[in-house]
C-alpha positions in Angstrom: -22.0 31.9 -15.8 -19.7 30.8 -12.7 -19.1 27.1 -13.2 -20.2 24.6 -10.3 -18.3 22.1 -8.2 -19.1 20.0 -5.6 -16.6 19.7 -2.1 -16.8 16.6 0.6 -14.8 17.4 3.9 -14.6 21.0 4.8 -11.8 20.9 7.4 -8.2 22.2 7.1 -7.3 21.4 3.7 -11.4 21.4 2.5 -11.5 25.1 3.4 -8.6 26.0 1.9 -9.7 24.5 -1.4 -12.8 26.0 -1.1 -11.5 29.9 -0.6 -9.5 29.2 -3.8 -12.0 28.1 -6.0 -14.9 30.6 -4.9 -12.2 33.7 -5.0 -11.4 31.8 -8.9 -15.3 32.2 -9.8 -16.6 28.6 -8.9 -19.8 28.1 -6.9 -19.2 25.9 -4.0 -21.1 23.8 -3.0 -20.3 21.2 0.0 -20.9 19.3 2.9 -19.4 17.7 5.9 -20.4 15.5 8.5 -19.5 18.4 10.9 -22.5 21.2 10.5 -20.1 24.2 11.8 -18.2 23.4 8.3 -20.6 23.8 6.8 -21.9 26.9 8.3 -18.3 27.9 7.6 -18.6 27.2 3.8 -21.7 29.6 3.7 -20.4 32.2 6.0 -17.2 31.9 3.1 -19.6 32.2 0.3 -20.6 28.7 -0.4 -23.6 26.8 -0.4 -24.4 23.6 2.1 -26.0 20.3 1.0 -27.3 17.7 3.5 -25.1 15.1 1.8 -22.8 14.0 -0.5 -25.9 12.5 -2.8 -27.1 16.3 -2.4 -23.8 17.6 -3.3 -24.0 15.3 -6.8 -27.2 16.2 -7.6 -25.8 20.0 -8.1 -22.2 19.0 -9.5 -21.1 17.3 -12.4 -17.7 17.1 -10.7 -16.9 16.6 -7.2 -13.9 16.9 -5.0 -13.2 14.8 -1.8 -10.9 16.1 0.9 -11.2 13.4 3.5 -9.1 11.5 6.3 -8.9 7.8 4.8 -9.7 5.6 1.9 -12.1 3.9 3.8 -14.6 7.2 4.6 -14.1 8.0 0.7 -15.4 4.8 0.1 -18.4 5.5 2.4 -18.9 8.9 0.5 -18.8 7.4 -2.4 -20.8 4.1 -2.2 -22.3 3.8 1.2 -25.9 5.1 1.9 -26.4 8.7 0.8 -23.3 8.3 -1.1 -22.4 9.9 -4.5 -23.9 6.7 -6.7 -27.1 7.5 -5.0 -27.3 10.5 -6.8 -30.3 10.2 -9.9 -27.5 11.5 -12.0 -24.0 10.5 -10.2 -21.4 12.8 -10.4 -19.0 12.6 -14.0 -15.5 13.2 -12.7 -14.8 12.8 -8.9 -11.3 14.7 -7.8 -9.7 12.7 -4.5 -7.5 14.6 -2.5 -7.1 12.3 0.2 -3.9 10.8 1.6 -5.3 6.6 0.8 -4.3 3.6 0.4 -2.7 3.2 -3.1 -4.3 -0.2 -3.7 -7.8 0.2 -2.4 -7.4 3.8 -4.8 -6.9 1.6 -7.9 -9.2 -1.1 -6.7 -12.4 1.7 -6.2 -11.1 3.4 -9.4 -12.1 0.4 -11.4 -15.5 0.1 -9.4 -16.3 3.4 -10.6 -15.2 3.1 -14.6 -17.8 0.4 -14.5 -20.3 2.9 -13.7 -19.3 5.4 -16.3 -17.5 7.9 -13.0 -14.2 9.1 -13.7 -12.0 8.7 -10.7 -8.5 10.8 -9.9 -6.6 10.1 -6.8 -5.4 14.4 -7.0 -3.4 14.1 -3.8 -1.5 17.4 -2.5 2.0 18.4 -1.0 1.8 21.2 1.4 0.0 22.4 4.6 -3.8 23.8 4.6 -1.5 27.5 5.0 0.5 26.5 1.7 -2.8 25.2 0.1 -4.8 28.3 0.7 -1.8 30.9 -1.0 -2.1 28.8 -3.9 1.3 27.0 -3.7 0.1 22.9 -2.8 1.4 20.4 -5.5 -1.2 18.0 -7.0 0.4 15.1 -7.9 -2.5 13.3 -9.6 -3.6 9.9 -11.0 -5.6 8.5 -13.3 -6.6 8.8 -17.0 -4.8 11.9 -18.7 -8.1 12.8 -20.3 -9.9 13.7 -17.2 -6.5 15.4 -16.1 -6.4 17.8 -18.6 -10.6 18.3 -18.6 -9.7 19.4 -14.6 -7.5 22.1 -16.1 -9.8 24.8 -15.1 -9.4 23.8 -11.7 -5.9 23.3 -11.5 -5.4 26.7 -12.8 -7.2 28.5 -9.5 -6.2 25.8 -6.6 -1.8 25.7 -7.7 0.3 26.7 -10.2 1.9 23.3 -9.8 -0.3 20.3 -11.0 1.3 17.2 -12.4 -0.6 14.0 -13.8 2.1 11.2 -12.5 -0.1 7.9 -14.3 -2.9 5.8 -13.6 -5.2 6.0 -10.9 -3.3 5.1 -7.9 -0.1 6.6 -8.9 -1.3 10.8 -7.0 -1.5 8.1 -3.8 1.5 6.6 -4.1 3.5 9.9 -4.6 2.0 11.5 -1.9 3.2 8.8 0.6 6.8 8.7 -0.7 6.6 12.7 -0.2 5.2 12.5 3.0 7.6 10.2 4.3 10.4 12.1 3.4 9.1 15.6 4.5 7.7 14.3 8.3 11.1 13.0 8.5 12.6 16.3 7.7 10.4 17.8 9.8 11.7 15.4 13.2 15.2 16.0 11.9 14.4 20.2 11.9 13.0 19.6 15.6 15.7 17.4 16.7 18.3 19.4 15.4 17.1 22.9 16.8 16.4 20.9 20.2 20.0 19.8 19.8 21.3 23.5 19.0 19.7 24.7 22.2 21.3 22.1 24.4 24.8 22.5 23.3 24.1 26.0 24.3 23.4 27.8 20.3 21.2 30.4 20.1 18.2 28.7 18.5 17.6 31.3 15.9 20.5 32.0 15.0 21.2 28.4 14.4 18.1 28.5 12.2 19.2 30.9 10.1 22.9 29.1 9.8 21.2 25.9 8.9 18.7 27.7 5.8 22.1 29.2 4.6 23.9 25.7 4.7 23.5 22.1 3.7 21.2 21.0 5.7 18.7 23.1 4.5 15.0 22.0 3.6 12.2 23.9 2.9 10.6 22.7 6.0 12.5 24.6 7.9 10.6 27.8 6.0 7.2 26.8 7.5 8.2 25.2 10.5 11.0 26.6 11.8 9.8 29.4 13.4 6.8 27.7 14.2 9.0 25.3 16.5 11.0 28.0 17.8 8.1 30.2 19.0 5.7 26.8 19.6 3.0 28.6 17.4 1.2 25.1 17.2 -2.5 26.4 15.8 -3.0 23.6 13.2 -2.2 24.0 9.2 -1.3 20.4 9.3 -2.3 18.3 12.1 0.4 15.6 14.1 -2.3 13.2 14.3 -3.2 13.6 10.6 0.4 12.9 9.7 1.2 9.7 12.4 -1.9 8.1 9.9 0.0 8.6 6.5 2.9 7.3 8.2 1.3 4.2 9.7 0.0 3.9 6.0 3.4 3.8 4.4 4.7 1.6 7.0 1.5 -0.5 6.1 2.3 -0.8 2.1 6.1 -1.2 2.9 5.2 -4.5 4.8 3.4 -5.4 1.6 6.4 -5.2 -0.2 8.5 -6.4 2.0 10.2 -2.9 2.4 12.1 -1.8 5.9 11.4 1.8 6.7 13.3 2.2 9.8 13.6 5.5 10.0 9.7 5.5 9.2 9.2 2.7 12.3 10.9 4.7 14.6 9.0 8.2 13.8 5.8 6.7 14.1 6.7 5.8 17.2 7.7 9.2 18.0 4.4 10.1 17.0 2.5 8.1 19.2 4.7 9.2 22.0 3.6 12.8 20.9 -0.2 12.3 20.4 -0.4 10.0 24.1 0.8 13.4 25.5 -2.2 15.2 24.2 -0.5 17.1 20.8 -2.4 14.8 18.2 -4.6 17.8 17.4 -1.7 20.2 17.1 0.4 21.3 14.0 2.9 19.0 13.1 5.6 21.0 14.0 4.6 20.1 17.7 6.8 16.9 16.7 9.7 18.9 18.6 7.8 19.0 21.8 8.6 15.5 21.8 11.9 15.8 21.4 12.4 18.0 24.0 10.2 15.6 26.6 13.2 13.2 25.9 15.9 15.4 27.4 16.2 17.3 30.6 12.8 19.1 32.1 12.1 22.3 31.2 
């Protein structure tokens, strides 16, 4: 008998999830506030609920893949929500890039209601996602980790409990901040290449054989260099986790310059109309800030 899970947020990285699980044997079933998602989810192979307290009714586990801590929130508590269920969901699985501290606070609202709670967070575009190759870096309790191993075993083979709830939040923002700047430091460099009169491609195979290497420049590379900009990842997606680190690093007191001033390239980007663009677009900034084309 296939097994049952329940999916919130059927865009980029809420498809991908989805293909995985229903080509691993799970029946699907989900919703979205946007009803061509969820045409998409049937047309896929899944099933459509009318909301998330439908989607709980059907699913003893549930997984979110929303924008921001504040629309899980809603999912979760707000009118229609998952509690509203007559039998709430047992284990909820959050994928979204949140707020570490509103993550732990909401995790405790929900032990107190007898729901399990793992902030499952992922590395890698909806592309990387949907081959099977994200990295869930997940917290919470290790019990409800290891009961999740079924899942795990169809969406990556790379899934890593890193501690209590809060912790898969945290680890995705110090990853994020370190590949979107690796990603502006691809663009600028290739931008830079051109202008000093390298062949762009060339150079991008140089730099992969060298060390400057990242495995950015794998995905996005040739995306820059061809300005294949169809979305796996969208810039405006990334300029919010980066205004949430910046965000948590005032609470600590923590400078993130280099952080400061790519959000600011970010903005730049997304006031020029690219917010809705793959990430890689980042290097259509850079260019804007040399001579016209």
């Amino acid at each position: 008998m296939r097994q049952r899970i329940g999916l919130i947020g059927i865009g980029l990285v809420g498809t991908a999830l989805a293909e995985r699980l229903l080509a691993g044997g799970f029946d699907v079933v989900g919703h979205d506030i946007d009803a061509p998602r969820c045409r998409h989810l049937e047309q896929l192979g899944g099933r459509a609920a009318e909301g998330p307290a439908a989607v709980a009714a059907h699913c003893r586990r549930v997984i979110l893949s929303l924008m921001t801590t504040d629309i899980v929130r809603e999912v979760i508590e707000g009118d229609g929500g998952l509690l509203e269920a007559e039998t709430p969901p047992r284990l909820i699985i959050d994928t979204t890039t949140g707020d570490p501290d509103q993550v732990v606070e909401l995790a405790a609202r929900l032990a107190e209601r007898g729901v399990a709670y793992m902030d499952a967070t992922i590395s890698g575009s909806s592309e990387v996602i949907a081959a099977g190759k994200g990295v869930f870096m997940a917290g919470g309790r290790r019990q409800d980790f290891d009961a999740c191993a079924d899942l795990f075993a169809v969406l990556t083979d790379k899934a890593f409990h890193v501690g209590p709830a809060g912790a898969g939040a945290k680890a995705k923002l110090a990853t994020n901040l370190i590949m979107g700047l690796n990603r502006a430091a691809l663009a600028e460099g290739l931008v830079f290449a051109e202008r000093i009169g390298l062949d762009p491609e060339s150079f991008l195979a140089l730099a992969k054989s060298n060390a400057a290497y990242s495995v950015v420049m794998d995905g996005k590379g040739p995306r820059m260099l061809t300005r294949d900009y169809a979305p796996a990842g969208r810039l405006a997606q990334h300029r919010k986790d980066v205004a949430t680190i910046l965000e948590y690093g005032d609470r600590l007191d923590q400078e993130l310059p280099l952080s400061r001033k790519h959000l600011d390239i970010l903005d730049a980007a997304i006031l020029a109309g690219d917010g809705d663009l793959d990430n890689a677009a980042v290097i259509e900034e850079i260019r804007r800030r040399g001579p016209r084309e």
